[in-house]
N, C-alpha and C positions, 0 to 999 in steps of 0.2 A: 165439437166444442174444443176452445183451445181458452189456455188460460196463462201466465205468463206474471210472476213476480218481482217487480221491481223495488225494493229495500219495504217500505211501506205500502205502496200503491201494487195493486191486482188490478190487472185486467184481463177477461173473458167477454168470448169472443163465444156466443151461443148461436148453433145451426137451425135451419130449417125443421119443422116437426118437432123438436127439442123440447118439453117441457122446462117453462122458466125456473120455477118455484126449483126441483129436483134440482137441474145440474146446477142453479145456485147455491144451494146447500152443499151438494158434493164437494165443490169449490170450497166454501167455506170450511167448512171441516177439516178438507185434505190441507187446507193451508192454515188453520187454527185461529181464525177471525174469526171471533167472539163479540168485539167492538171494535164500532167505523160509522166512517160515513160514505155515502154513496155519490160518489161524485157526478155521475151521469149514468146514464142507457139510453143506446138513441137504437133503431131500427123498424121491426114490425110486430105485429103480438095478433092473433088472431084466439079465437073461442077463449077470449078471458072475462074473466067476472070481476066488476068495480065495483065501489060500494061507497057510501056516506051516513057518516053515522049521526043518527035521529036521538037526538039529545031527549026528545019527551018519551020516546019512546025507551031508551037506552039500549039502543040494536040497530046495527047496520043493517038500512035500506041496500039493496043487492039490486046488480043488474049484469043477464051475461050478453055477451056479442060476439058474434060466430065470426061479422066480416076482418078481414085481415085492414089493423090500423094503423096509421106511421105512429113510433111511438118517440113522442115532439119534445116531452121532457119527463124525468124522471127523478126524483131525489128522496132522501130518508137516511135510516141509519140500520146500523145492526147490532143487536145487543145480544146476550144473552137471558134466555129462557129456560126455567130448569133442568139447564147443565147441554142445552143444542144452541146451536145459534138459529138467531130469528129475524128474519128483516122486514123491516116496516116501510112498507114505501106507497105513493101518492103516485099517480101518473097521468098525465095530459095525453089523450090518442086525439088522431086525425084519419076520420076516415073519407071514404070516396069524395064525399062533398066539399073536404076539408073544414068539415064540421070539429069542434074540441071537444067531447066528452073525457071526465077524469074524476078523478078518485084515489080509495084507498085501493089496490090490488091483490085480489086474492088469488086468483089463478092465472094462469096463459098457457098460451103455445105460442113458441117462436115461428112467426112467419118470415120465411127466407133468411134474417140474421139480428139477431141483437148483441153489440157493442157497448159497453161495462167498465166502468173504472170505480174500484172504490179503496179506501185509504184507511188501514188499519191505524185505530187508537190504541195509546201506550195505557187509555184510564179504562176503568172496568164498567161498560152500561149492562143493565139487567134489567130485567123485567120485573115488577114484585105487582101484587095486587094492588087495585087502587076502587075507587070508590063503584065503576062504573066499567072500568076496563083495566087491563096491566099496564101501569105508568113506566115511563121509565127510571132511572136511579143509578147512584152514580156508587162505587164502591173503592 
C-alpha cells in the first residue's frame, strides 16, 4: 500500500491480498479524514460481499463472490461514525463475462491492485440515526 497527500486530495494505491475496508481506514485515520468524497477506485476486488437494500424488508439483501472482478466504477463519501471514519460506498464489478454486478460494499480483497482518490471536505458529515438506517448530516 502506498498513499500519498496532495493539499486536499489522498490517494492510495492498495496491493494484492490487501484487505480493502482495513488499509482504507488506516489511510483514513492516519491522515484525519472524517469527510469527503470518493472520487474514484478503479482496479480488481475479489471474495467481496455487495448488497441492496430491501426497503420492505428494511435489511440488506447480501451477496458474496469469490471470482476476482474489474472494479469499473466506484463513488460515495466518508463521514463520520461515532467519533471513526466510515465509508459508504456503491460499486459496479465486471467479471469474466464482463457481466456488471454492483451495490452497496461491504467487504473485499484487493486483487492485484486498487487505485483511489478521494478529496477531503472542509464541512462536518456524520452519521446519526435515521428511521431505517444512519442518514447522513451535516454539522
Amino acid at each position: 500500500m502506498i498513499c500519498k497527500k496532495d493539499g486536499e486530495y489522498l490517494f492510495i494505491r492498495m496491493d494484492d491480498g490487501e484487505d480493502f475496508y482495513e488499509i482504507l481506514y488506516k489511510v483514513l485515520k492516519k491522515e484525519g479524514i472524517f469527510s469527503g468524497i470518493v472520487i474514484n477506485a478503479i482496479g480488481m476486488l475479489k471474495d467481496f460481499e455487495i448488497g441492496w437494500f430491501n426497503m420492505e424488508k428494511i435489511e440488506y439483501e447480501r451477496e458474496k463472490i469469490s471470482v476476482p472482478h474489474e472494479l469499473v466504477s466506484t463513488n460515495g463519501n466518508v463521514s463520520d461514525r461515532d467519533g471513526e471514519p466510515f465509508a459508504h460506498l456503491h460499486v459496479a464489478l465486471a467479471g469474466p463475462a464482463r457481466n456488471i454486478v454492483g451495490g452497496h460494499l461491504f467487504s473485499a480483497k484487493v486483487c492485484n491492485t486498487v487505485e483511489m482518490f478521494i478529496k477531503k471536505l472542509d464541512i462536518n458529515l456524520y452519521r446519526k440515526e435515521g428511521k431505517t438506517f444512519r442518514a447522513i448530516d451535516v454539522r
